[in-house]
N, C-alpha and C positions, 0 to 999 in steps of 0.2 A: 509090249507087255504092260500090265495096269500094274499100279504101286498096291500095295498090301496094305489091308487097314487092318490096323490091329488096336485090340482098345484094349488098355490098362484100368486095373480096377482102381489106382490111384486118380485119374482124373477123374472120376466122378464121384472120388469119396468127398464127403463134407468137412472141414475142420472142426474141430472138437468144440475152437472156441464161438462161430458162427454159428452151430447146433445151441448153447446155450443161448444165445442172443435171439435167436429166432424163439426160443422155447418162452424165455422172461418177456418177450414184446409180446406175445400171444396171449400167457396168461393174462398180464397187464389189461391189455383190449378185452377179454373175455371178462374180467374182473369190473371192468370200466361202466361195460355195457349190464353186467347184473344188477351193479349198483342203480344205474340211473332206471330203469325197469322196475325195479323192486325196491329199493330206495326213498320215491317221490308217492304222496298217496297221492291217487286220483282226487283231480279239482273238484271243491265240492258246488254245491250249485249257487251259493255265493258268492264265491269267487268267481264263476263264470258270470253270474247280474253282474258283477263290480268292473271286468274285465269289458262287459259289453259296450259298445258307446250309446251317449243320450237318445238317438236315434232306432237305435236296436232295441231298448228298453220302453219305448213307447207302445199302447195300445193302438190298431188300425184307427185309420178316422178321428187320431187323435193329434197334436199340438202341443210343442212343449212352451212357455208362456214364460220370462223371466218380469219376475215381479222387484224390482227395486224396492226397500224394504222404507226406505224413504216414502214411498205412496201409500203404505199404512198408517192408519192413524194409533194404532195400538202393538204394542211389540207382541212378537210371537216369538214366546218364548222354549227352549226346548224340542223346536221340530226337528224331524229326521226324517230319511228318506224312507216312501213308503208311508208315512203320515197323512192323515183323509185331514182335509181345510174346505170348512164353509166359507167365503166372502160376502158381505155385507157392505150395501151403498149407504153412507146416511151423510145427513144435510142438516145441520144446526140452525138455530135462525128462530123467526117468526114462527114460521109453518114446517117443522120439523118431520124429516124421514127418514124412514130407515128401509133399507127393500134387499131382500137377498138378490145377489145378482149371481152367483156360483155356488155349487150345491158339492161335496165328495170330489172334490179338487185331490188328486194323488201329488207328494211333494216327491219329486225328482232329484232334487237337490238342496241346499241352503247351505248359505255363510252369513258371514254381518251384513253384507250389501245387497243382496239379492236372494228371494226364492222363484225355485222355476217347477212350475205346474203343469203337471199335464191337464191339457184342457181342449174339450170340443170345440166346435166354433161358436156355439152360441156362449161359451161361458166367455170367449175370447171378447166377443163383441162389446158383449156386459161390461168386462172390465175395463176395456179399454174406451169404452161409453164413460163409463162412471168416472175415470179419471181425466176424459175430456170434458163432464161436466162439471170439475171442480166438487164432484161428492168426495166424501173420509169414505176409505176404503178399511173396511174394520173385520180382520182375519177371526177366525172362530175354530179351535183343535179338535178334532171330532174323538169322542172315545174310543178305543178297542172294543171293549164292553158287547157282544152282545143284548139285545132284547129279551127281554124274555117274553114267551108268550103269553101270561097272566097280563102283562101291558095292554095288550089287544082287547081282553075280556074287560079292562077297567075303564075302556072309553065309555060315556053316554050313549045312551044308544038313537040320540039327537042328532049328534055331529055325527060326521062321515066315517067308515072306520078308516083305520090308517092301515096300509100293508106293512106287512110282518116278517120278518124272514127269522127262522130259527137255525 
């Protein structure tokens, strides 16, 4: 003969105090997760540049260049990242020069010791020419400023025009 299974409604009740505990862990978690959802704004696209590393922030086909600030011959004062830098070669002396050797240099970075430039490789070579040949390397801060197109119209109509971008 098989034994008799007989179920009691007590073994499958819950205790009263277990139901609360299960009730407050739940809300808790559910509480938890609203917050950090709804709580945090979405990153905004600064934080994501800022977040990105040197590498990630660079343009294709481009070089990031650290310039030891030592190898200027004139302080640049006030750059920030995102900053346009003209370079300039010059050579004091007898027979004096001065030669742009990098043109809209984007600043990557800067401290007291060092700026780091994104740069192609021709601006690369320039610079690292110019400092091998003992020229002053003389930074130049480009404006914000748009052109305006009246600029264009006030050239000589001699010289070359210069392109424009508005």
């Amino acid at each position: 003969m098989l034994p008799a299974l007989t179920f009691t409604p007590k073994r499958f009740a819950m205790p009263r105090r277990r139901l609360l505990l299960a009730a407050g862990g739940s809300s808790m978690l559910l509480g938890s997760i609203l917050t950090t959802l709804l709580g945090s704004p979405p990153p905004s696209a600064d934080d994501a540049a800022a977040s990105a590393t040197l590498a990630q922030r660079l343009s294709m086909s481009t070089w990031a260049l650290a310039v030891p600030t030592a190898w200027l011959a004139a302080p640049l004062a006030e750059v920030q990242n995102g900053d346009s830098v003209d370079l300039l070669a010059v050579r004091a002396g007898d027979r004096p020069l001065a030669v742009a050797i990098a043109a809209d240099l984007r600043v990557m970075s800067a401290d007291e010791r060092s700026i780091v430039f994104e740069v192609d490789e021709e601006s690369a070579t320039a610079i690292a020419s110019a400092r091998a040949s003992g020229l002053l390397i003389v930074p130049l801060l480009r404006s914000t400023h748009l052109r305006s197109a009246s600029f264009c119209t006030e050239v000589p109509t001699s010289l070359p025009r210069p392109t424009c971008s508005v």
